[in-house]
N, C-alpha and C positions, 0 to 999 in steps of 0.2 A: 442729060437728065435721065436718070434710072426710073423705073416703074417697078412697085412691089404688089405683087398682087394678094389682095386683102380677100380671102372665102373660102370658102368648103368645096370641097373637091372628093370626087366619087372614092369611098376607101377598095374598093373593087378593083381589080387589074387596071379597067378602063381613065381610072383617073380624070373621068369627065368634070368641067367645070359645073360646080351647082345652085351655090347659092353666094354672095355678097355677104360680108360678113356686116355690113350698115343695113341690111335686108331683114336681119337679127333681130326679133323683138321677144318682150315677157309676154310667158301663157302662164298660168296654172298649172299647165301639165310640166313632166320632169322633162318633156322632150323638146329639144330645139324648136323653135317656130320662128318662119319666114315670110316676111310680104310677098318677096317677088323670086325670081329665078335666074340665071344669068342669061339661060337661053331658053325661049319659049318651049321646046321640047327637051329641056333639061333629064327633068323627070315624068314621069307618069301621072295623073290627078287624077281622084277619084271622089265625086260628094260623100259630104260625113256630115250628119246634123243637118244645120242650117245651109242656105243658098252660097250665105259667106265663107265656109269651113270647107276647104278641101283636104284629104288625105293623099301625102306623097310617097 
């Protein structure tokens, strides 16, 4: 049994795991939007707006 792994991955040297591509949902905005992360210190989070909205 092969595994292919399905996400986005840091375009940076570091090539870090970032997001799930089933993680993937529609915004409004033109930029990618994600539920969750692969790894809880993936990226960076910062509040934007509401309690709900984080900027990564």
């Amino acid at each position: 049994m092969s595994f292919c792994f399905s996400g986005y991955l840091c375009s940076c040297e570091c090539g870090n795991d970032l997001f799930f591509s089933s993680s993937k949902f529609q915004h409004p905005s033109l930029l990618p939007s994600f539920s969750e992360t692969i790894h809880k210190d993936s990226v960076s989070r910062h509040p934007e707006g509401s309690v709900w909205e984080w900027k990564v």
